[in-house]
MARLUM-129620 format. One record per residue: residue in one letter; x, y, z of N, C-alpha, C in turn. Coordinates in steps of 0.001 Angstrom, whole numbers, plus 500000, padded with zeros to 6 digits. Example, Ala and Ser with C-alpha at 12.3 -4.5 7.8 and 13.67 -1.06 7.14 Angstrom:
residues 2
A513190494310507800512300495500507800513200496700507800 S512850497750507080513670498940507140512900500030507870 
This chain:
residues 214
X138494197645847796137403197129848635137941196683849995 X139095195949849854139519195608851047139882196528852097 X140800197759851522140859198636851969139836199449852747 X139061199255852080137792200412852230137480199913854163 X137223198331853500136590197214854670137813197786856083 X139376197513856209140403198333856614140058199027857836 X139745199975856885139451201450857153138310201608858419 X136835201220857773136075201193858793136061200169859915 X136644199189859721137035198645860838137733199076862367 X139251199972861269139791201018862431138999201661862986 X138368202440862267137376203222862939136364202959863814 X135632201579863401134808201203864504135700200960866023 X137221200385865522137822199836867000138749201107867698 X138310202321867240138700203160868001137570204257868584 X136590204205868109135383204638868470134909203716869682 X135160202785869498135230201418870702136202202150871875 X137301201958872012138103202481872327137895203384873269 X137101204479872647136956205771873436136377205268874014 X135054204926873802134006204939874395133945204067875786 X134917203077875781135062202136876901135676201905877999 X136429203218878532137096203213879496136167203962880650 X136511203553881906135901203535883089134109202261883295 X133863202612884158132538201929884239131193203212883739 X130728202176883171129169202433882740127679202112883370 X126842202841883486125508202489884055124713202930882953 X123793202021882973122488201451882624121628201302883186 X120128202161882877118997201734883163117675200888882762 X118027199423883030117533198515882384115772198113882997 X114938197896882252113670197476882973113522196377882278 X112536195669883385112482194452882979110491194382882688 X110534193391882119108897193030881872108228193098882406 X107248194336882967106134193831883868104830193699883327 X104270192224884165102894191272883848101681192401884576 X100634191856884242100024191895885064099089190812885681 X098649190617886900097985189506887262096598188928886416 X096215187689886141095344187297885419094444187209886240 X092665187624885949091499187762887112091529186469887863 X091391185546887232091357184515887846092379183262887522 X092796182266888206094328181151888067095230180722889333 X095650179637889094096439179727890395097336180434891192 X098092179924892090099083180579892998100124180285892779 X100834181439892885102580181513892590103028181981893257 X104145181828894207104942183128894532106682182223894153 X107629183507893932108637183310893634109684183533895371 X109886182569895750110549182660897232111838183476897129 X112843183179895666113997183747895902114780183515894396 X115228184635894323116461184490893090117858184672893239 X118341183577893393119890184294893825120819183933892535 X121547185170892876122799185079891795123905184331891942 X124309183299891288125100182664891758126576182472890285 X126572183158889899127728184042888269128853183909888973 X129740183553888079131378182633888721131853183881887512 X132409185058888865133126186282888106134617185535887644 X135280185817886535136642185600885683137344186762886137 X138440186886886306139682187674886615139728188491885457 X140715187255884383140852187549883237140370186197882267 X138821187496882209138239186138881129139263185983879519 X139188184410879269139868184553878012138252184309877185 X137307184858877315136701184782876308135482186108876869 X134784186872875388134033187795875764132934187248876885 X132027186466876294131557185704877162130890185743878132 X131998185827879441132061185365880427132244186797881376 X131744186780882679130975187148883788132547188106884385 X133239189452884015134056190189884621134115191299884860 X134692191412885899134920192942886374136073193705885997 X136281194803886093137318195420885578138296195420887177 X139516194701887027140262194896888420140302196251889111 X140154197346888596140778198432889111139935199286889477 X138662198468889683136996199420889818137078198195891002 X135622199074891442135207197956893002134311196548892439 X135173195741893018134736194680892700134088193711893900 X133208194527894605132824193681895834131162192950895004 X130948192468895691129342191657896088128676192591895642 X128238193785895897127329194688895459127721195348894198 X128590195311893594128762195213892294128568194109891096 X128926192872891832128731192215890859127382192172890967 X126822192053891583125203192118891786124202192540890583 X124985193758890509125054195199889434125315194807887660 X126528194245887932127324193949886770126545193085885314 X126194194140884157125525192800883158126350192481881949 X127770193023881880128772193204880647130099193757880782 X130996193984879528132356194389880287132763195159878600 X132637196339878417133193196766877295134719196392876975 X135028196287874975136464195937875050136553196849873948 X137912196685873789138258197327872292138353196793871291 X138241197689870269138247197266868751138851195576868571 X140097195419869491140828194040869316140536193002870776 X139531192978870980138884192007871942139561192471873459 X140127193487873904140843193455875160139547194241876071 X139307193254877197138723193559878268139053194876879237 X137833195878878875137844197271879705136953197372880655 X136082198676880506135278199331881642134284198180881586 X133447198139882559132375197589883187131003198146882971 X130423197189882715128717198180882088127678197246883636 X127562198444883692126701197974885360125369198355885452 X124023198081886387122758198323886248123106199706886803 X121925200467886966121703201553887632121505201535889776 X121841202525890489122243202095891882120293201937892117 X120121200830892831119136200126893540118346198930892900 X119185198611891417118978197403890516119736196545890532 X119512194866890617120544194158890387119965192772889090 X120860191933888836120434190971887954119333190325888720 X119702190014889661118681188782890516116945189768890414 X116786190978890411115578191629890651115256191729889492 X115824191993888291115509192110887218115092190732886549 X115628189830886407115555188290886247114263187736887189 X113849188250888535112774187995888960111557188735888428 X111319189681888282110175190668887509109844189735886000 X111367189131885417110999188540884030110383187346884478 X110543186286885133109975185133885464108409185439885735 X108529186661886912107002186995887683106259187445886052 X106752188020885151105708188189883932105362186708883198 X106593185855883058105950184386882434105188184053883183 X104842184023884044104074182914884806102717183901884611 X102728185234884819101075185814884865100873185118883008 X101658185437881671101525185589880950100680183936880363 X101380183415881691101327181421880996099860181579882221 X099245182328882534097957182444883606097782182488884760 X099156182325885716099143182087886827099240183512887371 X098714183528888771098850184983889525099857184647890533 X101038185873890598101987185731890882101925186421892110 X101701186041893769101523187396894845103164187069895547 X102885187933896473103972188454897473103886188332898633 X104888188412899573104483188320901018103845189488901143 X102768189020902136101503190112902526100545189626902510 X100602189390900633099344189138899718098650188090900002 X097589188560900334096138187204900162096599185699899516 X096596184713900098097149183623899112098298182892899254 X099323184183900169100549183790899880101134182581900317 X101066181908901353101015180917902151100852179723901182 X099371179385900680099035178401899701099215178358898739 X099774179268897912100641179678896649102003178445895860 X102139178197895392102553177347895091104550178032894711 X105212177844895324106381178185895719107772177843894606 X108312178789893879109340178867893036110722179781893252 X111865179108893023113037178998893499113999179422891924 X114818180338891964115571180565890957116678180649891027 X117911180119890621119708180577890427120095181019889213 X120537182500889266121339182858888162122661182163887795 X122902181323886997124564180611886657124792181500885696 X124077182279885098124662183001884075123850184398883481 X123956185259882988123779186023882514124195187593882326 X124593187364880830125942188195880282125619188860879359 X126441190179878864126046190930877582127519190891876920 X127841190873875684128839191315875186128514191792873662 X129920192030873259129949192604872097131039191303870704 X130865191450870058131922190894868752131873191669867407 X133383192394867474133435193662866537133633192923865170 X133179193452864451133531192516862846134070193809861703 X133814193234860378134341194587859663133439195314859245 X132198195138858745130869196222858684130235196260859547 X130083195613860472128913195445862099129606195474863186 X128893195721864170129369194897865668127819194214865932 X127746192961866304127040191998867118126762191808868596 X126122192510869152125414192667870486125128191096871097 X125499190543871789124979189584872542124763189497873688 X123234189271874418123044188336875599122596186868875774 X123123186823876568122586185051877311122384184827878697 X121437184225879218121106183952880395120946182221880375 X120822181767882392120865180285881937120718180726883479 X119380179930883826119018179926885230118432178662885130 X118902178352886882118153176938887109116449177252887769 X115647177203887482114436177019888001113630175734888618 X113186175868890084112731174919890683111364175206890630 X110634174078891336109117174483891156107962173215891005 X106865173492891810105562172499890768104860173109890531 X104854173857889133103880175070888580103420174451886880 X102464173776886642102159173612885227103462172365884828 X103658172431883492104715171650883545105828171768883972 X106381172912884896107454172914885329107536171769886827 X108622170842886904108558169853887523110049169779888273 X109739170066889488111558169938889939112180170747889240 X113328170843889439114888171604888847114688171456887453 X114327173010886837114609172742885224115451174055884689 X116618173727883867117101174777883234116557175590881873 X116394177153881831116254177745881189117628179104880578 X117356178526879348118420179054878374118187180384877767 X118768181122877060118355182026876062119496182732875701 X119283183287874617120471184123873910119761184916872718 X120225186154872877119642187117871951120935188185871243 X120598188504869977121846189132868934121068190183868627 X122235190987868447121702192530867139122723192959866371 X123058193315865564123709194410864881123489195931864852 X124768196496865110124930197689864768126581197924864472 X126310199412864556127621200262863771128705200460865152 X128026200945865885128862201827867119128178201226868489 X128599200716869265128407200519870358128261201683871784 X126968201786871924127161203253872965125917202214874198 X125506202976875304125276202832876395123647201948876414 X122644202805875098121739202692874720121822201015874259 X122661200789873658122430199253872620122745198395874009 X123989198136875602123415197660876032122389197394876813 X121550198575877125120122198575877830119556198136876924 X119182197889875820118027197369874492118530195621874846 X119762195528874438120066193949874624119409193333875335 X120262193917876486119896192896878066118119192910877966 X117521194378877885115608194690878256115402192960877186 X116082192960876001115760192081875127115992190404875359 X116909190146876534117206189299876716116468188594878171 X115880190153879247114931189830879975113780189348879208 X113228189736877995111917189550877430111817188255877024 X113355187555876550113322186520876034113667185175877580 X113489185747878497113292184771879842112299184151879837 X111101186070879991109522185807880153108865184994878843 X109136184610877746108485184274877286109371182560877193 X110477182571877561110779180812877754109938180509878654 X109869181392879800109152180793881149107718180115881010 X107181181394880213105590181236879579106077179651878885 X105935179861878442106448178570877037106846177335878030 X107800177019879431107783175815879838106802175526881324 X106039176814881512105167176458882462104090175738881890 X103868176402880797102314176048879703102987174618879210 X104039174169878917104526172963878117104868172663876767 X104996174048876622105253174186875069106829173655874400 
């Protein structure tokens, strides 16, 4: 039995292995609301990313680039994970697709809590916008990784943004958390676009949940 356990283990951490060298793209979407007929005014002024990249993270975790790929501003921008191997060592880079970044994606999820919790969410242009009631976002975090085991691997994201605002019960500076898991066998490109889509979904519905006061 133990053996057996062994066995597929190797195998998962060399199937890992392959699969993780160079950088990766992903095409991730995020939640879209639609406006409620009638409710107040929202607009979201700005989301900035503000993710404290690690060199060499000592833990999966945490927010890195692969040194030997481009590691400017417009990558990390990009950046939602960092593939490793079978034995935890930090490889290729799993990045959004070119004209996506966290901060836009993380805004689309907020702009769905708030239609979802009733509020209509406009834009500059839009009718309203002016008297709209004005919300402010910082990404401190949000990450995908993996933790290989001996029958599974465990998919994880987490996000953790500060949100400002006087929208419903949201009152001043409030932090929002989340973290979402899966299991599977093999780790390929598909499981982290499902994560992260899964970990945007689980924004929009904290958001819903602390505008309403739940």
């Amino acid at each position: 039995m133990m053996l057996g356990r062994i066995a597929i283990y190797s195998l998962a951490a060399s199937i890992l292995a392959g699969c993780a060298v160079g950088r990766t793209t992903v095409d991730v979407s995020a939640p879209q609301g639609i406006n409620p007929m009638t409710g107040k005014y929202v607009r979201i002024d700005s989301v900035q990313d503000k993710r404290t990249f690690t060199v060499k993270p000592p833990s999966a975790d945490m927010a890195s680039l692969d040194p030997d790929e481009d590691s400017s501003d417009a990558s990390k921008a990009r950046a939602i994970g960092r593939k490793r191997n079978g034995y935890g060592k930090a490889l290729g880079d799993v990045v959004l697709s070119e004209g996506k970044t966290a901060s836009g994606l993380v805004e689309s999820a907020l702009a769905t809590g708030f239609q979802e919790a009733g509020y209509i969410v406009v834009k500059q242009g839009d009718p309203n916008f002016a008297a709209a009631a004005p919300v402010t976002a910082q990404i401190i975090d949000f990450w995908a990784w993996f933790q290989p085991g001996f029958l599974s691997i465990t998919i994880n994201q987490k996000s953790e943004l500060q949100l400002s605002g006087e929208v419903g019960a949201l009152h001043g500076a409030q932090t929002v958390k989340t973290r979402v898991s899966e299991s599977t066998q093999v780790v390929v490109s598909s499981d982290w676009q499902e994560i992260v889509e899964k970990g945007l979904s689980a924004i929009t519905l904290r958001t819903k949940d602390l505008v309403s006061g739940k």
